[in-house]
C-alpha positions in Angstrom: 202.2 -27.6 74.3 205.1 -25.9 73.1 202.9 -22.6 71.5 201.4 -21.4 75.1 205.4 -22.1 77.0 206.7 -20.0 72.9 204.2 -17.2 73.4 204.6 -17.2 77.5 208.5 -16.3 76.6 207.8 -14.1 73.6 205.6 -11.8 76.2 208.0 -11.9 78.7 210.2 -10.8 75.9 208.4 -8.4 74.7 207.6 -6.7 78.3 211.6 -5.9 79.1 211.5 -4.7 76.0 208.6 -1.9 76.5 210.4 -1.1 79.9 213.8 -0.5 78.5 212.0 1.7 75.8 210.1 3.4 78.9 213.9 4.0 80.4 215.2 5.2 77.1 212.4 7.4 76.4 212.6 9.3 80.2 216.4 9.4 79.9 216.0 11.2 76.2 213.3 13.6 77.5 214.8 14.5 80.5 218.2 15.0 78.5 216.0 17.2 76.5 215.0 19.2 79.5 218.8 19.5 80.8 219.8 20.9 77.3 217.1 23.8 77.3 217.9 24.9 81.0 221.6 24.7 80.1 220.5 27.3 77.3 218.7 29.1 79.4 221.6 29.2 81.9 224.0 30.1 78.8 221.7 32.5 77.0 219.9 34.7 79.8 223.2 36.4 81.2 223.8 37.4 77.5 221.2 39.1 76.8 220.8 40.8 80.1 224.4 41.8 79.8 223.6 43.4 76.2 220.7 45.2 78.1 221.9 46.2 81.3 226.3 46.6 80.7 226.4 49.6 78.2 224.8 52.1 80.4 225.9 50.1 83.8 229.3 50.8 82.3 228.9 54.5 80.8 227.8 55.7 84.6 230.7 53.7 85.7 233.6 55.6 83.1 231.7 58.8 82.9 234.1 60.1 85.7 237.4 59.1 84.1 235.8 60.8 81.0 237.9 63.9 81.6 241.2 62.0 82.8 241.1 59.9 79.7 241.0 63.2 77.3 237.1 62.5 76.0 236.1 65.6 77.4 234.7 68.7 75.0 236.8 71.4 77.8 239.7 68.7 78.2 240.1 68.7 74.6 239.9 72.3 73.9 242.6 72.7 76.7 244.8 70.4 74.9 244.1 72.5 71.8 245.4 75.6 73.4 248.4 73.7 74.9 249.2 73.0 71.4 248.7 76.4 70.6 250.7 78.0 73.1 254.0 75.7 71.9 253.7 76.6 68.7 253.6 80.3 69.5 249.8 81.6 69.7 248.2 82.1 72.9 244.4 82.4 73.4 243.1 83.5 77.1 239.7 84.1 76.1 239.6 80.6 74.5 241.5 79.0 78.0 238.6 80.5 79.9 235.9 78.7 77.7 
C-alpha cells in the first residue's frame, strides 16, 4: 500500500522537476538570444563606422584642408613667407 501512495509522490516529484528544468532551459536560451542581439547592437555600428567615417569624414574636412595649412599651394605660400623674412623673394614661385 505504501509503494503505489511512494511512487504517486515520487512522480509528482519528479514532474515539478521537469517543469522547472523546462523554465530554466527557456530562461538560458532566451538569455542566449539577448546576448547575441546585444552583440549585434554593440558590433554593427563598429564596423559600419570603420566603413563608412573615414571618407564621410575626409568630404567633411576637405574644405578646412587649406585653413588648416595641409594644402600643397598653402604650404608653398608659407614657404615663400619664410623666404621673404629671411631676405629672398620669389614672384615667380608666389604665382605657382
Amino acid at each position: 500500500m505504501d509503494q503505489p501512495n511512494q511512487n504517486q509522490s515520487l512522480e509528482q516529484l519528479l514532474l515539478k522537476i521537469y517543469e522547472n528544468t523546462e523554465k530554466t532551459r527557456k530562461y538560458i536560451l532566451w538569455g542566449r538570444v539577448m546576448s547575441f542581439i546585444y552583440l549585434i547592437l554593440i558590433i554593427l555600428p563598429l564596423i559600419l563606422a570603420v566603413i563608412y567615417l573615414p571618407p564621410l569624414i575626409q568630404n567633411i574636412v576637405a574644405p578646412y584642408k587649406e585653413l588648416l595649412g595641409d594644402d600643397p599651394k598653402a604650404k608653398n605660400l608659407l614657404q615663400q613667407l619664410d623666404k621673404l623674412q629671411t631676405g629672398g623673394l620669389d614672384l615667380e614661385g608666389l604665382m605657382k
